[in-house]
Each structure stands twice: as C-alpha cells, then as structure tokens.
BALUMVEX-751456 format. One line per field, with one value per residue: x, y, z of N, C-alpha, C, O in turn; residue in one letter. Coordinates in nm, 2 decimals, padded with zeros to 4 digits. Atoms other than C-alpha are relative to their C-alpha. Layout:
! residues N
n_px: (X, ...)
n_py: (Y, ...)
n_pz: (Z, ...)
ca_px: (X, ...)
ca_py: (Y, ...)
ca_pz: (Z, ...)
c_px: (X, ...)
c_py: (Y, ...)
c_pz: (Z, ...)
o_px: (X, ...)
o_py: (Y, ...)
o_pz: (Z, ...)
residu: (A, ...)
***
This chain:
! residues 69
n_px: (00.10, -00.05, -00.04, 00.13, 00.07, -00.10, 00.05, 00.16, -00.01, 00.07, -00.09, -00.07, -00.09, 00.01, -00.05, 00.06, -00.15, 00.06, -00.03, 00.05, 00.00, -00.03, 00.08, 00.17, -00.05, 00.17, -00.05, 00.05, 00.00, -00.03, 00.16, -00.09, -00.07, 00.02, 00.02, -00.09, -00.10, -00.13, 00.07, 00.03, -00.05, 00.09, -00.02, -00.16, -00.04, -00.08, -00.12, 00.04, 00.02, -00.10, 00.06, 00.10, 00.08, 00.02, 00.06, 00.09, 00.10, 00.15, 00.11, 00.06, 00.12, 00.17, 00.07, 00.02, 00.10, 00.10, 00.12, 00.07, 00.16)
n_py: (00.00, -00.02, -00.16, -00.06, 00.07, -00.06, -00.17, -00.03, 00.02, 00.14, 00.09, -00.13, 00.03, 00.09, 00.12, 00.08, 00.07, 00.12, 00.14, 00.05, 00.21, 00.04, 00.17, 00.00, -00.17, -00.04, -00.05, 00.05, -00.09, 00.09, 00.11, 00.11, 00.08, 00.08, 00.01, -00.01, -00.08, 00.02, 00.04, 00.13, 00.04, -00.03, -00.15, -00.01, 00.04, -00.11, -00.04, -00.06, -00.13, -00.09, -00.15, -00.04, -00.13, -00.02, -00.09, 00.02, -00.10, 00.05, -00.06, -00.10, 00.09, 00.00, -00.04, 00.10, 00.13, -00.01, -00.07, 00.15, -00.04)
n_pz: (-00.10, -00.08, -00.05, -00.01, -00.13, -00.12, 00.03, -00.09, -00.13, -00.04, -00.04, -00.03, -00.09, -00.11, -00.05, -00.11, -00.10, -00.08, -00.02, 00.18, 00.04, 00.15, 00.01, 00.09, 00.08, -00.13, -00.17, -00.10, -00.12, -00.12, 00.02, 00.09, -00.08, -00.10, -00.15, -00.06, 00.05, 00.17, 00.10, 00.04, 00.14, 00.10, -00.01, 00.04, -00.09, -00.05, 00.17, 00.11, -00.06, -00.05, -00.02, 00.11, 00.01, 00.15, 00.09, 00.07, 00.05, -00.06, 00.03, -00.11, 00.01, -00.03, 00.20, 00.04, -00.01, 00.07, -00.04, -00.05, -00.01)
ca_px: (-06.34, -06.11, -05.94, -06.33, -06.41, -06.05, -06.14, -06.50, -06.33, -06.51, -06.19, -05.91, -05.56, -05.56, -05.27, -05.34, -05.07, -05.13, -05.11, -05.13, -05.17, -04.98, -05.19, -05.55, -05.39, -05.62, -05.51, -05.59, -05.77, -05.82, -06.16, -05.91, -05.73, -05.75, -05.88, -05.48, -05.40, -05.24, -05.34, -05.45, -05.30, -05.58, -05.42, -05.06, -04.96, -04.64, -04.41, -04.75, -04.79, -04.60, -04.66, -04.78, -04.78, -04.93, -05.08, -05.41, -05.69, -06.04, -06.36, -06.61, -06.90, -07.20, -07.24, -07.14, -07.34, -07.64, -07.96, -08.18, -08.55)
ca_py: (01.92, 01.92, 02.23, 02.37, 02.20, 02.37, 02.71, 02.69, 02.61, 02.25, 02.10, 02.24, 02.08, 01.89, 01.76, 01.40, 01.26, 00.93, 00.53, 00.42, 00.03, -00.03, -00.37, -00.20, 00.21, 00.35, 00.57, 00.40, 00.55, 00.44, 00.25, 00.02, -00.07, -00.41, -00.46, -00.47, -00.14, -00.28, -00.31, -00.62, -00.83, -00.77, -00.41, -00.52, -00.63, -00.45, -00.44, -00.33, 00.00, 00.30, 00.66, 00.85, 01.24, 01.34, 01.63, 01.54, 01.69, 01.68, 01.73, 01.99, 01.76, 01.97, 02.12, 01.78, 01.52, 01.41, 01.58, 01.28, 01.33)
ca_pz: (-02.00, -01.72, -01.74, -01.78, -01.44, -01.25, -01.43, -01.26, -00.95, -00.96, -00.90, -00.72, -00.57, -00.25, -00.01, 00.18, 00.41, 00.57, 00.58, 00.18, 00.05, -00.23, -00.25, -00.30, -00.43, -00.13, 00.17, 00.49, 00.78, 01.13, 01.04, 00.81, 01.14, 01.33, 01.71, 01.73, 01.59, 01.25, 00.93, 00.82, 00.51, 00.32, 00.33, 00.22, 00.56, 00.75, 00.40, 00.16, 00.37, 00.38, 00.45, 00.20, 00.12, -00.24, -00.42, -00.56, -00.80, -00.57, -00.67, -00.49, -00.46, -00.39, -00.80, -00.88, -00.72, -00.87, -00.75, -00.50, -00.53)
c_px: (00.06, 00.04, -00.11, -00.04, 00.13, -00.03, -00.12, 00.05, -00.11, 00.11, 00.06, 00.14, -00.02, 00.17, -00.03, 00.19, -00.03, 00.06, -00.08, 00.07, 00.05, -00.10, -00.14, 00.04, -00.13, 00.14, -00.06, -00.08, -00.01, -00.10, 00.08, 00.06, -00.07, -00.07, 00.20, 00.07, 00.04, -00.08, 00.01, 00.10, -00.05, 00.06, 00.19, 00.09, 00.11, 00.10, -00.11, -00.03, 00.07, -00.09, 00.06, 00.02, 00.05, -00.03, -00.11, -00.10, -00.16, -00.10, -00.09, -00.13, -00.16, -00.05, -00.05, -00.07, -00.10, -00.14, -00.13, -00.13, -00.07)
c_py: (00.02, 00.09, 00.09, 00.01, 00.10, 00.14, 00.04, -00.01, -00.13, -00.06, 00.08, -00.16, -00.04, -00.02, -00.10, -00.08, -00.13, -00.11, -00.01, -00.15, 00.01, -00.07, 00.09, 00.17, 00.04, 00.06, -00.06, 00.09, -00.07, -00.14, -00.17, -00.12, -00.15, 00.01, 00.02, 00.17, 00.01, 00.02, -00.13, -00.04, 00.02, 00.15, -00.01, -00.06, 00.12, 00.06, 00.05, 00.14, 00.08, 00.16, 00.07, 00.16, 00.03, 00.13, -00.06, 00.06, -00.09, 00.09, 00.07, -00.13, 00.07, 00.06, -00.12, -00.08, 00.03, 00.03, -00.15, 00.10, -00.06)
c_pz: (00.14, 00.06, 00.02, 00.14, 00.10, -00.02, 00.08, 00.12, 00.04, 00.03, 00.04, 00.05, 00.15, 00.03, 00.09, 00.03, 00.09, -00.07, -00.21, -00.03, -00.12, -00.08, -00.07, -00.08, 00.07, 00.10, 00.04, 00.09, 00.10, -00.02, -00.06, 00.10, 00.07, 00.16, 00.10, -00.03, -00.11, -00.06, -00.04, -00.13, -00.11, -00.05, -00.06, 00.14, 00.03, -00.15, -00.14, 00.07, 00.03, -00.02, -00.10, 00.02, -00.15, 00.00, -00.11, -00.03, 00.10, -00.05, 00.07, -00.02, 00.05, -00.15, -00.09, 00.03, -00.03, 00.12, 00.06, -00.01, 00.11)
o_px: (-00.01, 00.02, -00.08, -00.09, 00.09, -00.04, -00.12, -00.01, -00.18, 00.07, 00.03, 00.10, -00.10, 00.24, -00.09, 00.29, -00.10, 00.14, -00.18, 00.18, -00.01, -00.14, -00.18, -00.03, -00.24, 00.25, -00.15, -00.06, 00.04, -00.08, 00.05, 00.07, -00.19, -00.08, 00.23, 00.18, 00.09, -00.19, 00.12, 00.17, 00.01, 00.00, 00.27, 00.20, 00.10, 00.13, -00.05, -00.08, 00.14, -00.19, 00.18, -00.02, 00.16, 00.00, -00.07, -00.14, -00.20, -00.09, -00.08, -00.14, -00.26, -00.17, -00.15, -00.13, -00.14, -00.16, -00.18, -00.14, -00.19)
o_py: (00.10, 00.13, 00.19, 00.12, 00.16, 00.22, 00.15, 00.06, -00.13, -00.14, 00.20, -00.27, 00.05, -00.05, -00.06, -00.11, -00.11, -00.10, 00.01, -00.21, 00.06, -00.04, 00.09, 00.20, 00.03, 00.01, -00.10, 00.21, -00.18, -00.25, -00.28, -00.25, -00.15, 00.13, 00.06, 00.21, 00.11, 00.05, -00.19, 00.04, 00.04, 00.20, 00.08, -00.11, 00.23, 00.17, 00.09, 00.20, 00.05, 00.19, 00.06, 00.21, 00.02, 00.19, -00.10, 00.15, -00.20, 00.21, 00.03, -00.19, 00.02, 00.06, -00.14, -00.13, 00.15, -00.03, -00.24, 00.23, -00.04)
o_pz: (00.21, 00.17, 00.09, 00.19, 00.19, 00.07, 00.14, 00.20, 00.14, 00.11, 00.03, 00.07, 00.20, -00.06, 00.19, -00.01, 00.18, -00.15, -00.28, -00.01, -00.22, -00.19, -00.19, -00.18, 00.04, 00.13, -00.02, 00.07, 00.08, 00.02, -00.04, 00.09, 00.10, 00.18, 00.21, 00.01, -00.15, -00.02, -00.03, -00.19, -00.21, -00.15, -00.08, 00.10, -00.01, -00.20, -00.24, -00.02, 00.13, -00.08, -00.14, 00.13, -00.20, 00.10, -00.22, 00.05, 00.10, -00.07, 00.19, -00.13, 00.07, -00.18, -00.16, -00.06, -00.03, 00.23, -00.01, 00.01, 00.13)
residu: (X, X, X, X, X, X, X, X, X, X, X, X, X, X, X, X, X, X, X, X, X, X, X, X, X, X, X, X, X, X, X, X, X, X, X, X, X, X, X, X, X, X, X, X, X, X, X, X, X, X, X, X, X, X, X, X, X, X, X, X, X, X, X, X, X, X, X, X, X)
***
C-alpha cells in the first residue's frame, strides 16, 4: 500500500529542522513556547529538548482528506 501511495506521488520525502521533545516525540513550534520564551516541562523542560533535523515521509493531503459535505 505504501509504495502504491509514493509511486502516485501521494507521499513524497520531506526535511523538518527545529526544536523536538523527546518527552511527547513532537517537533515544537513557537505556539509551544511560554510568555518567557522557553519551553515548558510539559515539553521535557531544558534537558527533554534538543534540535532536531530528520527526513520524513509526508502525506499530500488534498487526494487524501476526507471529502466534508
């Protein structure tokens, strides 16, 4: 099913680079941040957070999402 979905070009390769929580396995963005700037503990605190660059499979989402009436 997968390789069906990268052959159509429903999926494709991605890089994301940024703030990533060990604690919840989530990139951060700024929205994540505090009033101070930080990330919170809920987020791993200063020692659950480090910067992050992956290679990930993303989905095209306008074939895929489901059809709203």
């Amino acid at each position: 099913m997968l390789e069906r979905l990268y052959d159509e070009k429903q999926i494709y390769k991605d890089k994301q680079e940024g703030y990533y929580s060990v604690r919840q396995e989530q990139f951060l963005t700024d929205k994540e941040r505090g009033p101070d700037g930080e990330f919170g503990p809920e987020w791993g605190g200063d020692r659950g957070i480090a910067k992050k660059r992956t290679t990930t499979s993303t989905q095209r989402s306008q074939k895929m999402a489901p059809r709203l009436s």
